[in-house]
N, C-alpha and C positions, 0 to 999 in steps of 0.2 A: 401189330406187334411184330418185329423182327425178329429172325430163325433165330440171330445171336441169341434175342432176348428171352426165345421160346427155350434155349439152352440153361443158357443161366437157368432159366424155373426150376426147368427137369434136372439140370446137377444139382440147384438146392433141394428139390423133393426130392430126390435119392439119396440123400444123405439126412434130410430129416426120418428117413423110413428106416435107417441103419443099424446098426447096432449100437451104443456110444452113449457113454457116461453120463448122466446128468447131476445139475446139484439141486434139483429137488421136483417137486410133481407139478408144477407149475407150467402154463406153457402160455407163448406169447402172442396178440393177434399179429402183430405186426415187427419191422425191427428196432422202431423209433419206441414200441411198449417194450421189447428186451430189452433197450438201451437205457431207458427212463426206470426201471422195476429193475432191473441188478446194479449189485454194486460195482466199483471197482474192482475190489479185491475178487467177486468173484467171474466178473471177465475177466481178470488177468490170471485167475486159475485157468479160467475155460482154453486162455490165449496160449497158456504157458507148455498147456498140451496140443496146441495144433499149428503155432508158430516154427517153421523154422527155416532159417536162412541158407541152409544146403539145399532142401526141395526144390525152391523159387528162383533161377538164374537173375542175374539184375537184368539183360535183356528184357527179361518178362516184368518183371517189379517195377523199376523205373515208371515206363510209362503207364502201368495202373496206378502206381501212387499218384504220377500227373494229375492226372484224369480225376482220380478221387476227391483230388486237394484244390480240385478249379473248380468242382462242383459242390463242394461244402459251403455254406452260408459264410461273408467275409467275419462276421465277430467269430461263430466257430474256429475260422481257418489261424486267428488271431490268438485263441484259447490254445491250439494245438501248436502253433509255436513258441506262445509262451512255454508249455509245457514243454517242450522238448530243452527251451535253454534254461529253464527250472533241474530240468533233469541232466544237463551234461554240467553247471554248475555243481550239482550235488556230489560229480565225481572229477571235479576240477578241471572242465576243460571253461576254457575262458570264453566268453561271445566274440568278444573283438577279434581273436585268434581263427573263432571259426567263420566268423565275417571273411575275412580276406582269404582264408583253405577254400571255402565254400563259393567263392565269389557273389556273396550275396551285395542285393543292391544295399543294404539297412541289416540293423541288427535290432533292431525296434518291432516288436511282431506286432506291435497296430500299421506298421507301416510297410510290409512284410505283404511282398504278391506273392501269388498261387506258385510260381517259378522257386521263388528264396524258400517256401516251405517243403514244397516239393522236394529239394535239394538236401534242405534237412532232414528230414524223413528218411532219404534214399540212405545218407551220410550214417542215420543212427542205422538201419536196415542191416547195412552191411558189418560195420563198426560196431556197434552198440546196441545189438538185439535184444538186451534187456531193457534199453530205455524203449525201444523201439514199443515193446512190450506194453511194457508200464504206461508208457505215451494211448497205445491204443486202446488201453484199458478204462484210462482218466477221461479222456475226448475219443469215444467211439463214433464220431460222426464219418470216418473216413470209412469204416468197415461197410460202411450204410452203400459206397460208391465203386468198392471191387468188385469190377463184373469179369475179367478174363477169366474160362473155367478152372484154371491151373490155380489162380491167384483166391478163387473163391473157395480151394481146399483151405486156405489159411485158417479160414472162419468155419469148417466143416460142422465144427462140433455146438458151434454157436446157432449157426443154419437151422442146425438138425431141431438146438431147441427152441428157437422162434418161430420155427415153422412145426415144429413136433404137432402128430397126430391131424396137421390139416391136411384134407383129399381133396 
C-alpha cells in the first residue's frame, strides 16, 4: 500500500472518530454497503452539510473528479451523466447548448467518455452545486474514487459514518 494511500485511511479514520452528526445508529462495512442501505435523500442531506464549492479550488477538484469518473464502471459513468443532463434540463439549461460550451465529443451519455463526464461534473461543481449535489446523491459511485485529502473532506461526514466505530 502506498503512503498516499496509508493517508487517505488515516484522514478517513480521523474523521470517522469525530464528532459529527449522524442520521441514525447504523453503521456500514464498507462504502459500496453505505451507498446500497442509504437513500438518496439521505446522502444528499449528509452532502448538503459537507459540500462546498469555496473550500475546494477547481485546481484541486478538476482533477479528482477525472480521476473519479475514469475509474467508475462505464454503465455507472453513463447513469451519472444521464443524471446530470436530467438535472440541468429540470432547470432549463439545454444539452445541445452545453454540448458545444462544454466541448463535449456527444451529448448522448451511453456514448459519453470519462473526458465529456468529467467536464460535466466540473461544469455543475462550479455552476451548479446543487445539481452537483443532487447528482452525487442519486449516483454516488464517484464519491467511492475521491482520494485527494482535501477533496475527501467533501465526504467527511459520510466517511465518518461508513467507517463509524471500525479500529
Amino acid at each position: 500500500m502506498t503512503s498516499s494511500e496509508d493517508y487517505r485511511k488515516q484522514i478517513l479514520k480521523d474523521l470517522s472518530e469525530g464528532n459529527v452528526e449522524s442520521l441514525d445508529d447504523v453503521s456500514y462495512d464498507n462504502f459500496d454497503d453505505f451507498a446500497q442501505r442509504t437513500t438518496p435523500n439521505q446522502r444528499r442531506q449528509l452532502l448538503g452539510k459537507s459540500v462546498n464549492t469555496q473550500t475546494i479550488p477547481s485546481s484541486q477538484m478538476e482533477p479528482e473528479l477525472q480521476q473519479a469518473i475514469a475509474q467508475i464502471k462505464p454503465n455507472e459513468r453513463d447513469d451519472v451523466a444521464r443524471e446530470f443532463f436530467k438535472e440541468f434540463k429540470s432547470r432549463g439549461l439545454d444539452d445541445k447548448r452545453l454540448e458545444q460550451q462544454l466541448n463535449l465529443s456527444t451529448r448522448n451519455p451511453n456514448r459519453m467518455t470519462a473526458d465529456d463526464v468529467s467536464k460535466i461534473a466540473s461544469f455543475a461543481y462550479h455552476n451548479h452545486p446543487d445539481i452537483f449535489r443532487d447528482v452525487l446523491a442519486e449516483q454516488p459511485a464517484i464519491m467511492k474514487f475521491l482520494s485527494n485529502p482535501i477533496v475527501a473532506g467533501l465526504i467527511g461526514i459520510a466517511a465518518a459514518k461508513w467507517l463509524g466505530g471500525r479500529k
